[in-house]
Structure formats: structure tokens, C-alpha cells
N, C-alpha and C positions, 0 to 999 in steps of 0.2 A: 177965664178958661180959654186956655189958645188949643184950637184944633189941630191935629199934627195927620197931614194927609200921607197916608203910607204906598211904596210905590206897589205897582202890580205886576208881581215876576213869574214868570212862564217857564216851565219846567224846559229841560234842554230836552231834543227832540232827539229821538231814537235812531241810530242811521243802521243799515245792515248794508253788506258786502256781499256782493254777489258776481256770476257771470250771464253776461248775455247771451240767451240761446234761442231770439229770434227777435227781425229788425222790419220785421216785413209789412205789419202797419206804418198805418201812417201818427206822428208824432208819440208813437209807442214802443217800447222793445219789453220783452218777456226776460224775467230774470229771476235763474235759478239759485235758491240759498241752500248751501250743507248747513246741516246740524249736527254736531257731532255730542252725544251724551250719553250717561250711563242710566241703566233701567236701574229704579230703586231699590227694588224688592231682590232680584236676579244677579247685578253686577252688570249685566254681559251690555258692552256696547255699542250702542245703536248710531245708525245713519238717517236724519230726517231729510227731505228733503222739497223742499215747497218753491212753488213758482208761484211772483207776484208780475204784475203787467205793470209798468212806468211811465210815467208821463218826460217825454225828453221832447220839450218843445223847439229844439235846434236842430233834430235830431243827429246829434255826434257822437252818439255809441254805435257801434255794429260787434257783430256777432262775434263771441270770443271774449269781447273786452271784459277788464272786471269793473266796477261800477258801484258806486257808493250813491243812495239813496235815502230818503224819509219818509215819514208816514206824514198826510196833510189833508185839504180836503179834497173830499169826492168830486175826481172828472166826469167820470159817469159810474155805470153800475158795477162793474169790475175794478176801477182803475183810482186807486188813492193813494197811490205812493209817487215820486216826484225825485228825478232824478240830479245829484247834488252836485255830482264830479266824478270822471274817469279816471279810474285809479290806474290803472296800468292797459294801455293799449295792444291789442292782441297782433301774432304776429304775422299777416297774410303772408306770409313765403312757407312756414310750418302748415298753415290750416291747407295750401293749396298742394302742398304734399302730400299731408296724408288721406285727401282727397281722392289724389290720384293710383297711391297704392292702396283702396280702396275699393277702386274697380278694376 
């Protein structure tokens, strides 16, 4: 009898899309996800919308950007998602405009 050692394959990891909507820790940004779905029962459809905290150890997201992430292990008690790559860079000339017609 020959043994046949079989490999051990790990499910692909889950990423979500989101926007940064705060940079102001340290090696952390907060990042908001839509959900966009319909209610079962009713039709009518809904907008979720949930913030998770990141870990971006380089830190090279800032505010605005949109940001592609995964779920991984726990940094501390809030913080278990891990940030994978900047999907599109947000535009400081726009965000510091409508800043300013703001106030």
C-alpha cells in the first residue's frame, strides 16, 4: 500500500471595496462599505452600510481613497481586516474644493 499524501488548500480570501473615511490613527484607516440589496419579503431596496478599521501598515491610504482589503488575524480587539491594495487614489484638488464651498 503506497500512501498518497494529499495537498492542503485554503479557501480564497474574501476582499471587500470600500472608501476611506478616516486616517487618523496610527497604522489604521476606517473604511466604509455600501451594501446595496433587496428586502426579501417587501422588494423595496436597501442601503447597508458598515465601517470596519484596517490595518495598512505602510500607511498609504488617506481619506477619500478607495481600498481593497481582507479578513485575517486579529490586530487587536476591533481590528481584523488588513489592507491589500489602493484601488483608485482619491483626488486632493476635488476633496479641498468642496471643503472650501462648505464653509
Amino acid at each position: 500500500m503506497s500512501k498518497i499524501k494529499k495537498e492542503h488548500t485554503t479557501m480564497p480570501k474574501t476582499t471587500w471595496v470600500g472608501e476611506v473615511v478616516s486616517d487618523k490613527m496610527h497604522k489604521t484607516v476606517v473604511v466604509s462599505v455600501v451594501r446595496v440589496y433587496k428586502h426579501p419579503l417587501f422588494g423595496k431596496v436597501l442601503k447597508a452600510v458598515k465601517k470596519y478599521k484596517v490595518h495598512d501598515p505602510l500607511t498609504q491610504a488617506k481619506v477619500g481613497d478607495i481600498v481593497e482589503f481582507f479578513e485575517g488575524k486579529p490586530v487587536s480587539k476591533s481590528k481584523f481586516m488588513y489592507l491589500s491594495k489602493v484601488v483608485k487614489k482619491a483626488d486632493s484638488e476635488l476633496s479641498a474644493k468642496s471643503i472650501e464651498e462648505q464653509v
